[in-house]
Structure formats: structure tokens, C-alpha cells
C-alpha positions in Angstrom: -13.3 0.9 93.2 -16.1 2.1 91.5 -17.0 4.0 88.3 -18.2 7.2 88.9 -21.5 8.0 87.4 -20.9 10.3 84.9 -23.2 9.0 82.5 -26.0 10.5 84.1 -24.5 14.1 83.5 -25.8 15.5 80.6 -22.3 17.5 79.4 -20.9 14.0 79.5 -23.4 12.7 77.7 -23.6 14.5 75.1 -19.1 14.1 74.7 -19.5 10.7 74.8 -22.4 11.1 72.1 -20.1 13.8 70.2 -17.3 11.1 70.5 -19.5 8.2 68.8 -20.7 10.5 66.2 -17.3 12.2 65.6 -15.7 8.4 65.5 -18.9 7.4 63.0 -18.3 10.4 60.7 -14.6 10.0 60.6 -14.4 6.7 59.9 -17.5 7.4 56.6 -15.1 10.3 55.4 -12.1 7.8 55.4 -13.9 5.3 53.6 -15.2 7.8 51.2 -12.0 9.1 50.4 -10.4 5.7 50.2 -13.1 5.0 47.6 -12.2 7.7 45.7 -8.3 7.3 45.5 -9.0 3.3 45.2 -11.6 4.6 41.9 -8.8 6.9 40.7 -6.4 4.7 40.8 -8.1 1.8 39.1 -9.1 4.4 36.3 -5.6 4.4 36.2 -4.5 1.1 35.7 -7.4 0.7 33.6 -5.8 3.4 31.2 -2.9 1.9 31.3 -4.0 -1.7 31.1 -5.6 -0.6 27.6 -2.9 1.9 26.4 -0.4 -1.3 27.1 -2.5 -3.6 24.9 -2.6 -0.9 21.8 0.6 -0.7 21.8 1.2 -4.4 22.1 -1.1 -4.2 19.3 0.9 -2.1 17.2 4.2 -3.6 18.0 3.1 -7.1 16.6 1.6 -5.1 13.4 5.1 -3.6 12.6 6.8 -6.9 13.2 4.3 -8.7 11.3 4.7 -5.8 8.7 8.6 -5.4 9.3 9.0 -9.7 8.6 6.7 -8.9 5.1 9.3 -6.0 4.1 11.8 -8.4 4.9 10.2 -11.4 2.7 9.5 -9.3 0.2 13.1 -7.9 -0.2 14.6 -11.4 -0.1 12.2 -12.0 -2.9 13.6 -9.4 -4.7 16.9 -9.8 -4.6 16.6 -13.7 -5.9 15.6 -14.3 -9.7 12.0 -15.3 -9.9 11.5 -15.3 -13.7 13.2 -16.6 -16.7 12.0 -14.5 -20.5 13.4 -15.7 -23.9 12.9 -13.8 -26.6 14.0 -14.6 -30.0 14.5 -10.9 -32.3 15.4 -12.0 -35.4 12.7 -15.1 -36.6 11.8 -13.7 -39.8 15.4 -13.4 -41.0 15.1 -17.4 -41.9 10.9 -17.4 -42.0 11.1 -19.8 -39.2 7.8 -20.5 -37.8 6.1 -19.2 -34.0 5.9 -22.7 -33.2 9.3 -23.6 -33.3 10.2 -20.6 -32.0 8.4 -20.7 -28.9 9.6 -24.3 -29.1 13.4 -23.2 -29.1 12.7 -20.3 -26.6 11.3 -22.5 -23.9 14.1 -24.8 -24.1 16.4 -22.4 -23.5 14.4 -21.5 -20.7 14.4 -25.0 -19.3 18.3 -25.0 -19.5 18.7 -22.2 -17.2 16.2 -23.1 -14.8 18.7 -23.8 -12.2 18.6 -19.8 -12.2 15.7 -19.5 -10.4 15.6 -19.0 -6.7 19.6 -17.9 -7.0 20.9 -14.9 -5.8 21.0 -12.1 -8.3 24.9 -11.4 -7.6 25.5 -15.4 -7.7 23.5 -14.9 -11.4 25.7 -11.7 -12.5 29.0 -13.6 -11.7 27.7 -16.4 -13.7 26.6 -13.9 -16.9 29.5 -15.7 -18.8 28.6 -18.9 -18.3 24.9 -18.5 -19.1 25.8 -16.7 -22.2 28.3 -19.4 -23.3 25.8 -22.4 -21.7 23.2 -20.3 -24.9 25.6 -20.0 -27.8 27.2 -23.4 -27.5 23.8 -24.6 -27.8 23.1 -26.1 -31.6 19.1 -26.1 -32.3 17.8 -28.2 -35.1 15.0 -26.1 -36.4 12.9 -28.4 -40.0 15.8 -30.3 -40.1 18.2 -27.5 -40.3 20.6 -26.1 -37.2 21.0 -22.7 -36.0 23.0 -21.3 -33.5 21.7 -18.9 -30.8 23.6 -15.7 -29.9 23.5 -13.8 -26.7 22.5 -10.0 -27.9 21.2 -9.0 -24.6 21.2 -10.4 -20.7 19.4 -8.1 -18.5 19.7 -9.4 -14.9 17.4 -8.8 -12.5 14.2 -10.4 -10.2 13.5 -11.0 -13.7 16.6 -12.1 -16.4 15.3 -11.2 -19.2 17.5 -12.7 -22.2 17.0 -11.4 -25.9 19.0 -13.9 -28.7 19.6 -13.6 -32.4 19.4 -17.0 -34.4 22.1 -17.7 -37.2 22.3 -20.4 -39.6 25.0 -23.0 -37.8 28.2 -23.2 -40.0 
């Protein structure tokens, strides 16, 4: 059997030419339209990619700004400072020195404050005040007695004492 010779026809020719050129085009619009979904689509993820990473971004600032709040209230709610203050010096013309003397030591006495609690500290307010006025304090060789007139608690327990001559 033999192929007839249709290729000598010129309508055949030119629908076998049509058919190579139709198959040519077709297969340049596909790939042109593939290219443009596949550009559109990687624009996409690109987008995406990027809008992912800001808000990674932003998540690790507000728990990196979320564990600072969190420090910084734990801070707060332990005592940090100690203040003395001596109100009534003049009363026996003691001098600054031995003030500032007496008023650190008390200080040093209730260092184990710091770093507590402040609720731990207010449940203790008795025992700090009695830990200050059982305290005698030889001042040029004479002894006073410290009184408790005022015990603010707080980050900072501030503590304001009247001296007396000791009985």
C-alpha cells in the first residue's frame, strides 16, 4: 500500500501548512499565557512571602515588647529602694554626720527588704516597725530610741522616724 500523493496538491498543502502554523501559534499562546499566570502567581507569593515576614516582624516586637511590660511590672511590684529619714534632729542638736550615720544603719538592717514582694513587706509592716523601735542607737555617748512615725510601702519604702532620748 502506498501513500497517496497529496502533498503535491496545493489545497493540501497549504492545510498541512495551516496545521504546522496553527500547532506553532497555539503552542506560543499557551506558553505566553502560562508565563503570565506563572508571573502572577509568583507576584503573589512574593506578596505574601514579604507580608508574612512583617508580620513575623511585628509579632517578635510585641513579644519582645510584651516580656519588657512583663519585667518591668515584676519590678514594680518588688521593693527596689530603702529611704530613712530622720524628722526631728534638731530637737537634741545632733549632728548630719551621725545622723546620716544612724539612718543608714537602719537601712542596712532592713536590707533583707529588697527584692521582696511588696504584699510579703506590708504583712511584715509590724515587724519592721518593731525590728526600728527596739533598736537603741548610741549617738556622743548618749542613746536614743528611734520611733516609727511613718512607713510608706511601696517599689520604694520610704520610712520617716522620730528620735527620743532612751529612758
Amino acid at each position: 500500500m502506498r501513500v497517496p500523493p497529496y502533498y503535491k496538491d496545493k489545497s493540501w498543502q497549504r492545510f498541512f501548512a495551516g496545521l504546522a502554523l496553527g500547532g506553532v501559534l497555539g503552542w506560543l499562546l499557551l506558553l505566553y499565557m502560562h508565563g503570565i499566570l506563572q508571573e502572577k502567581q509568583t507576584m503573589l507569593i512574593k506578596d505574601q512571602q514579604d507580608t508574612i515576614q512583617d508580620l513575623r516582624d511585628d509579632i517578635k516586637i510585641w513579644q519582645d515588647e510584651f516580656k519588657n511590660l512583663n519585667k518591668e511590672n515584676i519590678e514594680q511590684l518588688l521593693v527596689q529602694k530603702i529611704t530613712v529619714k530622720i524628722t526631728n534632729p534638731k530637737r537634741y542638736n545632733i549632728d548630719l554626720l551621725s545622723i546620716a550615720e544612724t539612718e543608714e544603719a537602719v537601712v542596712e538592717d532592713l536590707k533583707t527588704l529588697k527584692a521582696k514582694d511588696i504584699e510579703t513587706v506590708y504583712k511584715n509592716k509590724d515587724l519592721i516597725k518593731k525590728v526600728i523601735e527596739n533598736r537603741t542607737v548610741t549617738i556622743n555617748g548618749k542613746k536614743y530610741r528611734l520611733e516609727v512615725e511613718e512607713l510608706i510601702i511601696f517599689t520604694n519604702v520610704i520610712i520617716q522616724l522620730k528620735i527620743y532620748l532612751a529612758k
